[in-house]
N, C-alpha and C positions, 0 to 999 in steps of 0.2 A: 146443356151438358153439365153433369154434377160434378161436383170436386168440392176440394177447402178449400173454401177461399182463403185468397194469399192477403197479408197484410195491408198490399198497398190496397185496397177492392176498399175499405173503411176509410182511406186517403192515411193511414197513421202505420209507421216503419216505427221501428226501434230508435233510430236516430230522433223522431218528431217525441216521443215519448220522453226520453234524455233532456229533450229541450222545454217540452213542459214541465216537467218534475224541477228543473233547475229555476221554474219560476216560481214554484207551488212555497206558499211560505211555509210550509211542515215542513219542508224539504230541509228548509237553513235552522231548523232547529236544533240541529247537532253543533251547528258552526262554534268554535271557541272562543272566547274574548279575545281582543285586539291585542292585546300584551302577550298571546303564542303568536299572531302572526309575526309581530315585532320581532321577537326573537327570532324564529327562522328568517327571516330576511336578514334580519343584521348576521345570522350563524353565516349565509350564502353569500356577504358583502364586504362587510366590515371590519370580521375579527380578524385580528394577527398579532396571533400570540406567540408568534415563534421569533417577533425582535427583539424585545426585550422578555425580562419577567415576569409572568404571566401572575395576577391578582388572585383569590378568593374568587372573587367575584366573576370574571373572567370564566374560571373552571365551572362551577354553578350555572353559570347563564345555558356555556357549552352544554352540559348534562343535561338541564331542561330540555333544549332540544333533542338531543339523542335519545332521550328517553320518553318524550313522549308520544303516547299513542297515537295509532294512524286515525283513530274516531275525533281526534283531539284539532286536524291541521284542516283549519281554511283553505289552505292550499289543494293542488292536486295532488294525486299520489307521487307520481310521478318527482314533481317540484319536492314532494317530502323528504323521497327519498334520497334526492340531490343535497335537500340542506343536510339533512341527520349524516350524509357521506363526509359533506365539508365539515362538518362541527365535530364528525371523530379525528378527521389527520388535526384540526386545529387542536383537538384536545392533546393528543400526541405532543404536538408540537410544544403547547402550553407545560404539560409534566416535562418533555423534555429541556425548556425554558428555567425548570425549577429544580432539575436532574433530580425529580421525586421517582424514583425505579418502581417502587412498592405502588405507584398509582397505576402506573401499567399493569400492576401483575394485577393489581384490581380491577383495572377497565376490559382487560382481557375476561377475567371472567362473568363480568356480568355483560358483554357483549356477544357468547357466546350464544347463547341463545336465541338472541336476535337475527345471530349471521345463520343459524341453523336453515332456515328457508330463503334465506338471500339467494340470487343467483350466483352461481361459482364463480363469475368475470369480476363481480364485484366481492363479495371475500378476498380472495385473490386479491385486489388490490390494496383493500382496507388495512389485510396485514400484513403486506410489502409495506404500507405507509406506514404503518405502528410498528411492527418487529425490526425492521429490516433500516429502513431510513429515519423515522422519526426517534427511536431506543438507542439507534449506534452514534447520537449526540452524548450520550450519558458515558463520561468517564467515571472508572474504578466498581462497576458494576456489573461485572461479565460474568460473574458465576451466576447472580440471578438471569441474565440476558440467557447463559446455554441454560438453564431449567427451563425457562418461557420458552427457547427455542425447542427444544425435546418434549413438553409438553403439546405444543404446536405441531411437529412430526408426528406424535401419536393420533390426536385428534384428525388431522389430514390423512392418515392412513384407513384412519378407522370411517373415514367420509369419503373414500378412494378419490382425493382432490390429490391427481396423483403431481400438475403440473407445481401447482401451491409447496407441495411438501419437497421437493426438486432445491425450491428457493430458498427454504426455508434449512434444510441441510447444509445448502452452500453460507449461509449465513453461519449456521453452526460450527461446519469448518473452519475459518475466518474466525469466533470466537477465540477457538484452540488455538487458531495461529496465533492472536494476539497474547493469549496467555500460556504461549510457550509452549502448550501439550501437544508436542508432534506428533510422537505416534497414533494418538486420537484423533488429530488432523488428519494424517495419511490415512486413516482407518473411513473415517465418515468421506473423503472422498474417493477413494479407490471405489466403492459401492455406488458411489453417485453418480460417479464416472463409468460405471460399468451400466447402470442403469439407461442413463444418458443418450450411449453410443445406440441402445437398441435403438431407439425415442427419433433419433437422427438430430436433434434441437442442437443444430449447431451456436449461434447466438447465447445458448448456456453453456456448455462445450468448452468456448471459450473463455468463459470465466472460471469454470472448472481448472480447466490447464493451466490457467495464470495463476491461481491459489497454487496447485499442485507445487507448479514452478518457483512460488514464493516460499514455500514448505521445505522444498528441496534445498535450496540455496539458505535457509535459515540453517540446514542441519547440515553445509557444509558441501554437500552431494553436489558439483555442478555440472557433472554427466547428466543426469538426468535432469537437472533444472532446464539445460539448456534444451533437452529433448521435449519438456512439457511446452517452454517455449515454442519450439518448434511447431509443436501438432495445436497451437492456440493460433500460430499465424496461418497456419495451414485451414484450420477452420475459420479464421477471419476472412480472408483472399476470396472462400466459395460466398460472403453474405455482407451485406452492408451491416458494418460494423459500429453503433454511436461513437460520438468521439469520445465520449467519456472513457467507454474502455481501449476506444485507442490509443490514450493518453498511458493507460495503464502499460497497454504493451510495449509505446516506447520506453518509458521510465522502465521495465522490467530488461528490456535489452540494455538500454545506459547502464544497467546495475551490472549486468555481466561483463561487458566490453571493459566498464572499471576494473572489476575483480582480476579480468586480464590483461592490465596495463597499458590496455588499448585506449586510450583517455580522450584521443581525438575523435573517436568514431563513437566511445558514450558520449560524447560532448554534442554530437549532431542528433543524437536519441533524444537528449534530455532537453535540446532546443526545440525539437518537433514536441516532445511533450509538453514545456513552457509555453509555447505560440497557442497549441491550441487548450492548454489550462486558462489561458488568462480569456479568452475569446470566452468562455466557460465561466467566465467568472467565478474561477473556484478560487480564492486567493490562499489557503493554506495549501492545498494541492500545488498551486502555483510557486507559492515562496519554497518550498521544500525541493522544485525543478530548480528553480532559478539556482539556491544553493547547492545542489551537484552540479549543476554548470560549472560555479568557481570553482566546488573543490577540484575539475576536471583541470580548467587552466592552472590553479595551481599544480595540481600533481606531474603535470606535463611542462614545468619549468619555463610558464606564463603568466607570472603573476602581476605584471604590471598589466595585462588585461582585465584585471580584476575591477578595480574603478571605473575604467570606463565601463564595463557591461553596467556596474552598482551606475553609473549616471545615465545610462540610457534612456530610454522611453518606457521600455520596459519594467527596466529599474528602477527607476523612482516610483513607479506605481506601489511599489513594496519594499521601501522602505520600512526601518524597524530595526530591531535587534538582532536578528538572524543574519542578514545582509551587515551591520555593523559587525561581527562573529567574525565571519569568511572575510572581510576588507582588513579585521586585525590580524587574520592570521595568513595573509598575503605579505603584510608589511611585516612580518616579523619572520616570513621565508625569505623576504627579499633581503634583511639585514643579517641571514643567516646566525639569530640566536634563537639558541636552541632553548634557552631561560624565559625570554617571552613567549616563547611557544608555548610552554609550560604555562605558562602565569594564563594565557587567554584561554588554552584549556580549561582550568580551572575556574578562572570568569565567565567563563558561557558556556558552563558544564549545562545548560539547559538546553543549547540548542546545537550543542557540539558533540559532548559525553553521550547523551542522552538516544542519542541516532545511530541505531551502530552500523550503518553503510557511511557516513561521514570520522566514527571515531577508529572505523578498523582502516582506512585511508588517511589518515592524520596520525594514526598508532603508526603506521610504517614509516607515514612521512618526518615524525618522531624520530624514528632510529636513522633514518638517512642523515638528517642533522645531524646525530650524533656520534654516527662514526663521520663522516664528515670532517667536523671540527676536533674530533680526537686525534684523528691523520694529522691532521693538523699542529696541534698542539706537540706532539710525540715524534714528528719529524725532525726535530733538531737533536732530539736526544740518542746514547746507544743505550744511556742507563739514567731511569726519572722514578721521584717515588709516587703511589699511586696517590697518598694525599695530595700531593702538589697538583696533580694533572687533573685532579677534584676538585680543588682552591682556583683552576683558573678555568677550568670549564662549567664551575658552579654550582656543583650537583653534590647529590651526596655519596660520602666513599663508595659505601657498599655498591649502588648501582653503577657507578664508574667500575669499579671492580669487576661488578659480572658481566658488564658490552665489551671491556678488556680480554675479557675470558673468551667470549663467545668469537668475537673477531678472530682470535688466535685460531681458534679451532674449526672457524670458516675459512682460514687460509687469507684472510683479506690483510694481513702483515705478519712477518717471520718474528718470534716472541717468545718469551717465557714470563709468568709472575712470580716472582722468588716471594714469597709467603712470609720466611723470614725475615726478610731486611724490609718487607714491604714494598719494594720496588718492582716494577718492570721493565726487565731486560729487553730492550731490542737487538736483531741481528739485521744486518746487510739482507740484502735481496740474494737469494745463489744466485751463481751465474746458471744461464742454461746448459744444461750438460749435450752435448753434441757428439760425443764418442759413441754413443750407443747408437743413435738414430743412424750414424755412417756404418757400423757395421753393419746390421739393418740391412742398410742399402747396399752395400758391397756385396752380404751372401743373397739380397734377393738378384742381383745381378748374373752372380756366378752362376746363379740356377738356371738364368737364359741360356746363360754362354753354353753352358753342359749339354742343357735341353736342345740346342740348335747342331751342338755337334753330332750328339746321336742319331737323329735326321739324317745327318747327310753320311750316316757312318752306314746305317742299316741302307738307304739309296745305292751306296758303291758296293755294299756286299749281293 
């Protein structure tokens, strides 16, 4: 019977031919010196450049690998492509070890090329690793970070890597938030978000509506923050959620529940967040919970819980100045002055000022003191000058002057500031006026009486 014979008819398959050729010494005549393979194996094992400062040398070694050709690696392809993947986040990591911004915008472009036939799963990843987590190490460098990121959404459009460019948006939103440009925020996510909903990618959804929700409540808006909220747990609930961003959603409920002096119920948000922050081993994510917990107990008129949570288990893991911060300004609510409040404001303007969900809850906590201790002060008087009640509350006139003012006109004590003599008048409490309320009541009475009689008037006729 005629035909071709098949391969195996000679005893020799494509596999047996593989296996000869890998013994044929022409074969390893491509192979590279010892000093490529050295390096990729140490790129796959040994570098870590993202704990301390990352060398010259360091960087260099990195680039070797990435850069060199696939004719170049004793290795497999395969094995190549693994190390040249870890030697770019290491590089990443390396620039962002040296907050060199300008190396990124370089590594980006000559890696371009490279990723051009990469598989999309890995791009994708590469810069998730470099844009997104390795860049957002670098502080004071976010105008270059949204170019790289808008440079990135163009190239991802123009490659239709539609999931890539998704992520890479949401990072740019997140940008904007940090530097303030809201409406540019609301802008690139309303799109993204609209994009999204087709896609059904709940798991980004999510992160969507947390931004959204953070965006909102930056500008004030907390209808709708709470509403973004809302549709981010709504799409948590239908999909297994990492904790990481569970951590977020609690922390983003504790911010609301604060802002509504609901302080007990942030207080169990931002413990669920702390538990599983520290499990996470995220410790700045971490210390930033821990310190809305106190300010919670303090705000809710618990500040001797304060030390004990700082001696914890939990607490001493984080230890530091931030935790020192919130323990002084428990002991100086507890001792009800309002002058050392002032003063550790001012000394841990870094970790106090600096927050403004901790300084806009200490700004209020501020004037509670300070009327507070005004009542106080002004209670013995009908008539005190405003210097004096300045001189003993320790502030300066002017500001004494205008919480005097404000008070009056919040109705929170009967007053006048006579301008001239510089003093402030106090009055008596009125009494409550009673005459009115009885007449009130008297004609809404008479109305019955009338109303019942004509009933039984129109019955007999």
């Amino acid at each position: 019977m005629c035909g071709r014979p098949s391969s195996s008819s000679n005893g020799v398959d494509d596999r047996d031919r593989g296996r000869r050729a890998s013994h044929n010494p022409s074969s390893r005549s491509r192979r590279p010196s010892t000093a490529v393979v050295a390096i990729a194996i140490d790129a796959r094992s040994d570098v870590k450049t993202s704990v301390m400062r990352a060398s010259e040398e360091d960087i260099e070694r990195l680039r070797a690998v990435i850069f060199t050709t696939d004719d170049d690696w004793a290795l497999t392809r395969v094995d190549a492509m693994k190390a040249k993947e870890h030697a770019i986040e290491e590089l990443g990591n390396a620039y962002a070890s040296r907050d060199d911004a300008r190396g990124f915008q370089t590594l980006f472009a000559e890696l371009r090329p490279l990723l051009a036939n990469a598989p999309k799963a890995k791009v994708a990843k590469i810069v998730r690793a470099l844009l997104i987590d390795a860049m957002a190490k670098i502080k004071g460098h976010d105008a270059l970070q949204v170019e790289l990121c808008r440079e990135h959404v163009e190239w991802a459009r123009s490659e239709k890597r539609t999931f890539l460019r998704h992520r890479v948006e949401l990072r740019l939103a997140t940008l904007h938030l940090t530097m303030r440009d809201y409406p540019e925020a609301l802008k690139v996510v309303g799109s993204l978000s609209r994009e999204v909903k087709k896609l059904d990618d709940k798991l980004l959804l999510v992160d969507i509506h947390l931004l959204e929700s953070r965006i909102h409540y930056a500008l004030r808006n907390l209808p709708k923050s709470k509403a973004s909220l809302t549709a981010a747990r709504t799409n948590a609930n239908a999909i297994y959620v990492p904790p990481s961003v569970q951590c977020q959603i609690d922390s983003q409920s504790g911010i609301l529940h604060a802002d509504e002096k609901d302080y007990k119920t942030a207080y169990s948000y931002f413990f669920e967040a702390f538990e599983q922050l520290n499990s996470l081993d995220d410790k700045p994510a971490a210390v930033t919970a821990l310190k809305y917990m106190l300010m919670c107990k303090i705000m809710c008129g618990q500040a001797e819980d304060v030390a004990v949570l700082i001696s914890s288990k939990g607490g001493l893991q984080h230890q530091g100045e931030a935790l020192d911060a919130m323990k002084a300004v428990s002991e100086a609510y507890k001792a009800r002055s309002l002058k050392g409040l002032q003063q550790i404001l001012n000394a841990y303007s870094a970790h106090l000022g600096d927050d403004p969900i901790i300084a806009a809850h200490l700004g209020s906590l501020q004037d509670s003191l300070m009327e507070q201790n005004l009542k106080r002060i002004i209670e013995p008087f009908s008539r005190v000058e405003i210097a004096h009640v300045a001189a003993l509350i320790e502030l300066p006139l002017a500001d004494v002057e205008m919480k005097l003012s404000q008070m009056i006109l919040d109705r929170k004590f009967e007053g006048i500031l006579d301008q001239g003599s510089g003093c402030l008048v106090v009055f008596d409490d009125p009494k409550a006026e009673t005459m009115y309320k009885a007449a009130i009541d008297t004609v809404a009475n008479m109305e019955r009486v009338v109303g019942s009689l004509m009933s039984k008037s129109t019955k007999v006729m």
